[in-house]
C-alpha positions in Angstrom: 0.0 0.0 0.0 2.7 2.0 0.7 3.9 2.4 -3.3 -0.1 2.6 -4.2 -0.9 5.6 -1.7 2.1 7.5 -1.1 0.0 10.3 0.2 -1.1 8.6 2.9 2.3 8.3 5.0 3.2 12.3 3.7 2.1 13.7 7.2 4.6 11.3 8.6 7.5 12.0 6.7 6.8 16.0 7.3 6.5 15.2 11.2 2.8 16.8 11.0 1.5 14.0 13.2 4.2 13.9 16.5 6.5 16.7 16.5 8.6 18.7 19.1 5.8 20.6 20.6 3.3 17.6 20.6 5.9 15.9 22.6 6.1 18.8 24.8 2.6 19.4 25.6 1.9 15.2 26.0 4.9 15.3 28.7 3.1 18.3 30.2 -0.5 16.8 30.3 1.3 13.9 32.1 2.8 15.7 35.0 0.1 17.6 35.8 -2.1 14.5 35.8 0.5 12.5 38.0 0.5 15.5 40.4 -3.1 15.6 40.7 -3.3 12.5 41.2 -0.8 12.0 43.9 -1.7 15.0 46.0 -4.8 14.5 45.9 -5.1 11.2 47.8 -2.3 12.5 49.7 -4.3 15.4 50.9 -7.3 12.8 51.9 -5.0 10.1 53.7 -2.6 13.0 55.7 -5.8 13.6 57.6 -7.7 10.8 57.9 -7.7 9.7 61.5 -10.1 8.2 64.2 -11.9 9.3 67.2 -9.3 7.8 69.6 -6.4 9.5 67.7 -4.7 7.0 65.8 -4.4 7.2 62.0 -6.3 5.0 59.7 -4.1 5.4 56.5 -1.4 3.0 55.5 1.0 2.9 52.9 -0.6 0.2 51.5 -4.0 1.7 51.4 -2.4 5.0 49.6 -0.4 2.6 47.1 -3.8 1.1 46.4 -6.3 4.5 45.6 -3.7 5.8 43.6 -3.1 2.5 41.6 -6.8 2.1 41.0 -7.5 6.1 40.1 -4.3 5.6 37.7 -5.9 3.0 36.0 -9.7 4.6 35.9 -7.6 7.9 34.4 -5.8 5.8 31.4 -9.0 3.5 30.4 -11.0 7.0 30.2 -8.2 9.3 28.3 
């Protein structure tokens, strides 16, 4: 296909599709997003206690909500 409909690889071959800027703002997007969704749980677990004093929040728990909210953010972007 690639003799048949040369026009159809062109944008690649002029870096019209993935370029220096698209890179840029795709890095961007994903540091934002990886800060969002750190801080955010972070924010919820740093001051999540009980009524005797003692703190809920494990490592493990944190790991956990940020795992699963990394996954629900891929599967809907």
């Amino acid at each position: 296909y690639s003799l048949r409909y040369p026009n159809l690889y062109r944008p690649g071959q002029l870096n019209q599709l993935f370029n220096k800027r698209k890179f840029f703002t795709c890095t961007l997007q994903g540091v934002c997003t990886s800060f969002i969704l750190f801080f955010i749980p972070y924010g919820a677990f740093m001051t999540a206690v009980r009524d005797d004093g003692a703190h809920i929040s494990d490592q493990q728990a944190f790991a956990v909500t940020i795992a699963t909210s990394l996954v629900i953010v891929v599967s809907v972007q």
